[in-house]
C-alpha positions in Angstrom: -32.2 -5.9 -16.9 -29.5 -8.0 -18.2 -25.4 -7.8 -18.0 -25.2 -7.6 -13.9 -23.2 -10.2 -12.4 -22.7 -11.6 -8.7 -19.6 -12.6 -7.0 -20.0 -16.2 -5.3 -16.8 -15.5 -2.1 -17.2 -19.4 -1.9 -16.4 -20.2 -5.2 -14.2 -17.2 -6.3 -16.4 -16.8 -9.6 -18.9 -14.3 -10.7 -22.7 -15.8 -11.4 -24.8 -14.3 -14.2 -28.0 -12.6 -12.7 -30.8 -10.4 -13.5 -32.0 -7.5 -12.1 -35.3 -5.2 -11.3 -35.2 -1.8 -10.2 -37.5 -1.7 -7.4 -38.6 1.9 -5.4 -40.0 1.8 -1.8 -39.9 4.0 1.2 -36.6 3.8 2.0 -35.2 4.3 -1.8 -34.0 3.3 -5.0 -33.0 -0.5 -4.7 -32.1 -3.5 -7.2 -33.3 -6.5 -6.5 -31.4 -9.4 -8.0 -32.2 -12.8 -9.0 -29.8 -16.2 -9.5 -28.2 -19.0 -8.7 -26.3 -18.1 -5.8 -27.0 -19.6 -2.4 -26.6 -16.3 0.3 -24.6 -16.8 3.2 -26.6 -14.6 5.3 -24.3 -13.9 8.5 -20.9 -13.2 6.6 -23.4 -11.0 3.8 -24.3 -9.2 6.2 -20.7 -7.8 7.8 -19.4 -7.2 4.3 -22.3 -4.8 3.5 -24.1 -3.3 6.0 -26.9 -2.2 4.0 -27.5 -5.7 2.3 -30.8 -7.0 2.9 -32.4 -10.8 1.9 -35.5 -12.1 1.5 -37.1 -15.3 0.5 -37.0 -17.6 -2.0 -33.5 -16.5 -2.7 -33.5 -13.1 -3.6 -31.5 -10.4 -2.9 -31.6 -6.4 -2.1 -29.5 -4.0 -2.6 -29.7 -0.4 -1.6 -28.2 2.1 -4.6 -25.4 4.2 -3.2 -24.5 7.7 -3.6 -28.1 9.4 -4.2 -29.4 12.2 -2.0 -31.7 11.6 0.4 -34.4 13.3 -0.8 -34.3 11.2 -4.1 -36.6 8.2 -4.4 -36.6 7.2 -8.4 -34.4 7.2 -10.8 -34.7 6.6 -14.8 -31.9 4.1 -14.7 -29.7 1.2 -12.3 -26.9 3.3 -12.7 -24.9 5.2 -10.3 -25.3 9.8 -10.7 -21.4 9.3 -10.9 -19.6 6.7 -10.7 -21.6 4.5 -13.1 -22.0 1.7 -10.7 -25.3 0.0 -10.5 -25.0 -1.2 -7.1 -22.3 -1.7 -4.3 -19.1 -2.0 -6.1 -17.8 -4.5 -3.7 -20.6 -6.9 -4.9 -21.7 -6.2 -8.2 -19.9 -5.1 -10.8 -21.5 -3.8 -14.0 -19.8 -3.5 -17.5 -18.5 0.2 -17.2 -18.2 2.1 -20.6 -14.3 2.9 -22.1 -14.9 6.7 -22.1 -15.8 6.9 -18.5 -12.3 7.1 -17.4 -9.1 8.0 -18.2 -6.5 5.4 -18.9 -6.2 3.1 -15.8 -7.4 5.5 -12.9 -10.5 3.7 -11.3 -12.2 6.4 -8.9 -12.5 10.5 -8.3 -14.7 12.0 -5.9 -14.3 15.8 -5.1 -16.6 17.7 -2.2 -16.8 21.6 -2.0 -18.1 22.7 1.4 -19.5 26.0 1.9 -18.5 28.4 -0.9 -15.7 27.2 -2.0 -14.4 27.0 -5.1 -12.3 24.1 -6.8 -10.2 24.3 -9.6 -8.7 20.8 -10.2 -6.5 20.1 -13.6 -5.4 16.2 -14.6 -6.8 15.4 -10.7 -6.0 11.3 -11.7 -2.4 10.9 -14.0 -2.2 7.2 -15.6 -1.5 4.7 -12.9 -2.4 6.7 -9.6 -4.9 5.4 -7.5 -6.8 7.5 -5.6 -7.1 11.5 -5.2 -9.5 12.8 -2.0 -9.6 17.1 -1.2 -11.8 18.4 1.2 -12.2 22.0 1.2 -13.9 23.8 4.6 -14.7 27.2 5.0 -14.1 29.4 2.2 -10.8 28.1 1.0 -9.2 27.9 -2.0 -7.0 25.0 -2.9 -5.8 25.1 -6.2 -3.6 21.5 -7.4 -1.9 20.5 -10.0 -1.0 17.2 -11.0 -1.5 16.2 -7.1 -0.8 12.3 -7.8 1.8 11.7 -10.5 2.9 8.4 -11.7 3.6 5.6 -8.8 2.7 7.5 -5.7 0.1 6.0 -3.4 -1.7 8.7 -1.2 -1.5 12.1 -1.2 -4.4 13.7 1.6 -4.0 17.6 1.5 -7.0 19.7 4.3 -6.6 23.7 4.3 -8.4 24.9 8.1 -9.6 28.9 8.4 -8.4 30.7 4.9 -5.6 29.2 4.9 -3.6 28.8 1.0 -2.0 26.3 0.2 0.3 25.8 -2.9 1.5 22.4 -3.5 3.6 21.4 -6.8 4.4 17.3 -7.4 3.5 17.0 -3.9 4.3 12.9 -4.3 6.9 11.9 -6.8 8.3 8.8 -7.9 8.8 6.2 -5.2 7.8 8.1 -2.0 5.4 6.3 0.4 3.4 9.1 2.2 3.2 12.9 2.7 0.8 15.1 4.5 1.0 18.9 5.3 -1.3 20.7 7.5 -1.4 24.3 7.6 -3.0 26.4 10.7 -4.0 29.9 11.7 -3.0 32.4 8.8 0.3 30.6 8.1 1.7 30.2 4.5 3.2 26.8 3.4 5.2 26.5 0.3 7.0 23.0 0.1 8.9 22.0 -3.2 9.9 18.3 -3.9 9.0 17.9 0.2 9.4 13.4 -0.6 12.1 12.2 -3.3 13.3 8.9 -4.5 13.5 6.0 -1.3 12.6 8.7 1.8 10.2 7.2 4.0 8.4 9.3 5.6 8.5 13.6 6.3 5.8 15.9 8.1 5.9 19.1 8.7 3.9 21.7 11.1 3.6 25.4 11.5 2.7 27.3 14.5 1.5 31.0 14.7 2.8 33.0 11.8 5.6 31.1 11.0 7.3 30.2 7.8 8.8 27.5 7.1 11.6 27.1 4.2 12.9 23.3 3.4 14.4 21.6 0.4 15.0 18.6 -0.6 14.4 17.8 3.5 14.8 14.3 2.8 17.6 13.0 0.6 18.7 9.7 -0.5 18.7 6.6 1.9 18.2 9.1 5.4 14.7 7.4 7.3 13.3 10.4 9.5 13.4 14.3 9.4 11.0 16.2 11.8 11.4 20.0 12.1 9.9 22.5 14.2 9.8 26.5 13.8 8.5 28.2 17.7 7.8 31.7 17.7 8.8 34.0 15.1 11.9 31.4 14.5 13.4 30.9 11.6 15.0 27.5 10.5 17.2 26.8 7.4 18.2 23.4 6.9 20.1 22.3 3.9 20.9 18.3 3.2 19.9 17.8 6.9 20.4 14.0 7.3 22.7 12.5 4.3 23.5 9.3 2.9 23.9 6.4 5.5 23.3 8.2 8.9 20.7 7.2 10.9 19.1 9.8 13.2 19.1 13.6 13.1 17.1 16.0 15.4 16.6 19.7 16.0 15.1 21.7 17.8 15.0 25.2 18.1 13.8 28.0 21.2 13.6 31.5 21.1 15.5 32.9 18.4 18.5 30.0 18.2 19.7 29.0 15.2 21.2 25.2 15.1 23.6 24.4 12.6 24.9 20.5 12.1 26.6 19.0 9.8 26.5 14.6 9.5 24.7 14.5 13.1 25.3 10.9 13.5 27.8 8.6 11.9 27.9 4.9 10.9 28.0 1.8 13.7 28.1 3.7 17.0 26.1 1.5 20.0 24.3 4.1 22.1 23.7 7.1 23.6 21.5 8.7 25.8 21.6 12.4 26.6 18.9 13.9 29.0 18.7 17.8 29.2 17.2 20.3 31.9 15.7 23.9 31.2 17.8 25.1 28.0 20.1 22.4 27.2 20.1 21.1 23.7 20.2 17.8 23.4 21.8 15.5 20.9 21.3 11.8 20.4 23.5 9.1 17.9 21.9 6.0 16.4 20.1 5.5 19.5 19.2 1.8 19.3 21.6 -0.3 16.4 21.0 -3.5 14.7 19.6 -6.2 17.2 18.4 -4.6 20.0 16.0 -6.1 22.0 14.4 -3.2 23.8 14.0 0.6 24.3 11.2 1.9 26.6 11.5 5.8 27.2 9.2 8.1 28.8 8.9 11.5 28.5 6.8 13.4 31.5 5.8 17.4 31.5 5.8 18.7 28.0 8.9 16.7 26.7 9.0 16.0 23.5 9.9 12.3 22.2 11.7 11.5 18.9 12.2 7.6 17.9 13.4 6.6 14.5 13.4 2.5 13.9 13.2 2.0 17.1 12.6 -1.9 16.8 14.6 -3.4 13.4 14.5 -6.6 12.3 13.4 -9.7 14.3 12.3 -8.0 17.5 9.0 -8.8 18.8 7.2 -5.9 20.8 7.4 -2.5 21.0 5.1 -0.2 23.6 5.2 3.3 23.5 3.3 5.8 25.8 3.7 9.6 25.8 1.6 11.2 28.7 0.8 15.2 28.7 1.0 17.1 25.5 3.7 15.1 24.0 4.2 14.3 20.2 4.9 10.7 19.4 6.4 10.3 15.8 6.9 6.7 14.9 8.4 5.4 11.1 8.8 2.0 10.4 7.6 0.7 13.6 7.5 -3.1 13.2 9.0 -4.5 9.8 9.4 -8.1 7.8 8.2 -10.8 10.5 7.0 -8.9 13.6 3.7 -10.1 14.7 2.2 -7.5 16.6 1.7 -3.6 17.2 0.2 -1.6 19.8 -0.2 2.0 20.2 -1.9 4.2 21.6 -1.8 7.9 22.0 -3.5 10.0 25.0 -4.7 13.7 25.3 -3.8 15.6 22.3 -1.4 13.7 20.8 -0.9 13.1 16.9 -0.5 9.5 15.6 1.2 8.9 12.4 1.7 5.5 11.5 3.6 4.7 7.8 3.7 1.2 6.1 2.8 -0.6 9.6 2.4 -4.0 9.0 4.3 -4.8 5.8 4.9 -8.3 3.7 3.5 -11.3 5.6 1.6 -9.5 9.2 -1.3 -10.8 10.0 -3.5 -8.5 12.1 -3.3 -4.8 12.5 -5.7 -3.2 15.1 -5.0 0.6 15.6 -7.3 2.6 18.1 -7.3 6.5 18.4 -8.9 8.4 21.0 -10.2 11.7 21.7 -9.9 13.9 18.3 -7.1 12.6 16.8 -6.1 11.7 13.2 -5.5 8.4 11.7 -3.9 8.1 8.4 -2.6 4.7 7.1 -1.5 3.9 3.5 -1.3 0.3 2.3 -2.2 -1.0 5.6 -2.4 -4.9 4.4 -0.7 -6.2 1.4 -0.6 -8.8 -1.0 -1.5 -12.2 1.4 -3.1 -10.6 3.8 -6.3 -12.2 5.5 -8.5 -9.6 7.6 -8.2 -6.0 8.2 -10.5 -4.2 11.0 -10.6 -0.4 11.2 -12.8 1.3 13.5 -12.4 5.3 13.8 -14.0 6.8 17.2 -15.1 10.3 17.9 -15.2 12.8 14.6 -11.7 10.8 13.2 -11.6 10.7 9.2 -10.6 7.2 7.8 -8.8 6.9 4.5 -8.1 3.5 3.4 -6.5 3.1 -0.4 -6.0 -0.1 -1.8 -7.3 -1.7 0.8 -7.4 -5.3 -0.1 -5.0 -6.4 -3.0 -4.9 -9.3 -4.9 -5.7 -12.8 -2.9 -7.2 -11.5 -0.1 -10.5 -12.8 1.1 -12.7 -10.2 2.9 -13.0 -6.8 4.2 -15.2 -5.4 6.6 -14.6 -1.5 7.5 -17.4 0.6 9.8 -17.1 4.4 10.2 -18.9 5.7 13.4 -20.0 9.3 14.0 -20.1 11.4 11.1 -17.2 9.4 9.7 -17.0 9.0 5.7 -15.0 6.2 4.0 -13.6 5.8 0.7 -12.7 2.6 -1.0 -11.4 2.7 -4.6 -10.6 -0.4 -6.3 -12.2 -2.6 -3.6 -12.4 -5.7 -6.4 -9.9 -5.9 -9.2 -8.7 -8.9 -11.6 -11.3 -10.7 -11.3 -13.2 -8.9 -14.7 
């Protein structure tokens, strides 16, 4: 078979080869045939099941196909059309396989469910990933639009959910998780520069926000406890740095402009039933903040380290939340965290411009999400995911970089879209 072609890493070109579809005990495989000299050890890492023998030849096993298949009339991938591991070979895919510039959509129904998907991939998204569990219904529309980068979306225990331009414009992340019989409708939840918003609802509550986020404002977090409810309108506006809430037991907060322009610091601690309030915490060029929370405290940091500072370590112990947005930003070198005994670990544009080594562990069941964890010069980027933890990695490796290596370990399931572009 003719019109394959193999990437040489060495040389940064693509080889002509040939190919012969070859079926054995342990499936469908391509075997290849050209010019290329293997380089065994570093073959091996990138693709774990890549296999060599002698005289120069090389193995590949064809993804995607059920176990109990063994042959197959044709190289070619059930779905996505690929003949063999997209980060190593890439075929010459036919124009009407896609639509316009989207590269990659994979859908899984679990268990009776049914899903009803409409225009899943709009023009220059990139990637699009539902899971339904449990006799759920998720119905989307138009769930990535224009130049939004990730949009992750799970419904637990008949749960609806009803999302509309979930992602618009220039917002960076959003995810929305929806327990126990609660009903979450969210309208416009990201728009224009927000960073980052995430929102949770606890036993029968609902929660009502719009336009949470507005303008140039970095961090909104709201929670609703038992049978509360919270209105917030235009909660952080304009320039101000740092709002937070928090309501108990039938309260109702009201504020207006929480926190205005260049004030130093403050610290507020409350006992048993006091509220407390906190202003622009830590300004400009700090060097430090370290703050502990012990006993079912809860711990709020927005930008806690700006600019040129050069560490930041942050434990919360017992039941604590730990919300973190633009950790480390332009020339830090490293970060750290990790998050112990229920806690929730959302991490958003980590390592951004020129970083050069992001390592983020997370133990006993919690969730990892990161979105455009390496860009643009980037050299390596090692992910590993312990203990029932999903991994979603988009755009992974951009432009110049070299290499990428990711393993998933217990009943983990990755997805890479776009893994090699430009070089066609």
């Amino acid at each position: 078979m003719q019109g394959f072609y193999l990437m040489d890493s060495r040389r940064a070109a693509l080889v002509p080869t040939t190919a012969r579809l070859m079926t054995g005990k342990t499936g469908t495989h391509l075997r290849f045939s050209g010019t290329i000299s293997p380089r065994h050890r570093q073959l091996r890492s990138a693709n774990p099941v890549f296999n060599t023998s002698y005289k120069g030849e090389h193995r590949w096993r064809l993804p995607g196909f059920p176990p109990h298949v063994h042959k197959t009339t044709g190289p070619h991938h059930p779905i996505t059309g690929y003949a063999a591991r997209a980060d190593w070979i890439i075929p010459k895919i036919a124009p009407e396989r896609g639509d316009y510039n989207s590269m990659y959509s994979e859908v899984e129904s679990l268990v009776h469910n049914e899903l009803y998907l409409t225009n899943l991939i709009d023009y220059n998204s990139m990637y699009s990933e539902v899971e339904s569990l449990v006799h759920n219904e998720p119905y989307l529309t138009n769930l990535i639009d224009y130049n939004s980068m990730y949009s992750e979306v799970e419904s637990l225990v008949h749960n609806e959910l009803y999302l509309t331009n979930l992602i618009d414009y220039n917002s960076m992340y959003s995810e929305v998780e929806s327990l126990v019989h609660n009903e979450l409708y969210l309208t416009n939840l990201i728009d224009y520069n927000s960073m980052y918003s995430e929102v949770e609802s606890l036993v029968h509550n609902e929660p009502y926000l719009t336009n949470l986020i507005d303008y140039n404002s970095m961090y909104s977090e709201v929670e609703s406890l038992v049978h509360n409810e919270l209105y917030l309108t235009n909660l952080i506006d304009y320039n101000s740095m740092y709002s937070e809430v928090e309501s108990l037991v039938h309260n109702e907060p009201y504020l207006t402009n929480l926190i205005d322009y260049n004030s130093m610091y403050s610290e507020v601690e409350s006992l048993v039933h006091n509220e407390p309030y906190l202003t622009n915490l830590i300004d400009y060029n700090s060097m430090y903040s370290e703050v502990e929370s012990l006993v079912h405290n809860e711990l709020y940091l927005t930008n806690l380290i700006d600019y040129n500072s050069m560490y930041s370590e942050v434990e919360s112990l017992v039941h604590n939340e730990l919300y973190l947005t633009n950790l480390i930003d332009y020339n830090s070198m490293y970060s750290e965290v990790e998050s112990l005994v229920h806690n929730e670990l959302y991490l958003t544009n980590l390592i951004d411009y020129n970083s050069m080594y992001s390592e983020v562990e997370s133990l006993v069941h919690n969730e990892l999400y990161l979105t455009n964890l390496i860009d643009y010069n980037s050299m390596y980027s090692e992910v590993e995911s312990l203990v029932h933890n999903e991994l979603y990695l988009t755009n992974l490796i951009d432009y110049n970089s070299m290499y990428s290596e990711v393993e998933s370990l217990v009943h983990n399931e990755p997805y890479l879209t776009n893994l090699i572009d430009y070089l066609l």
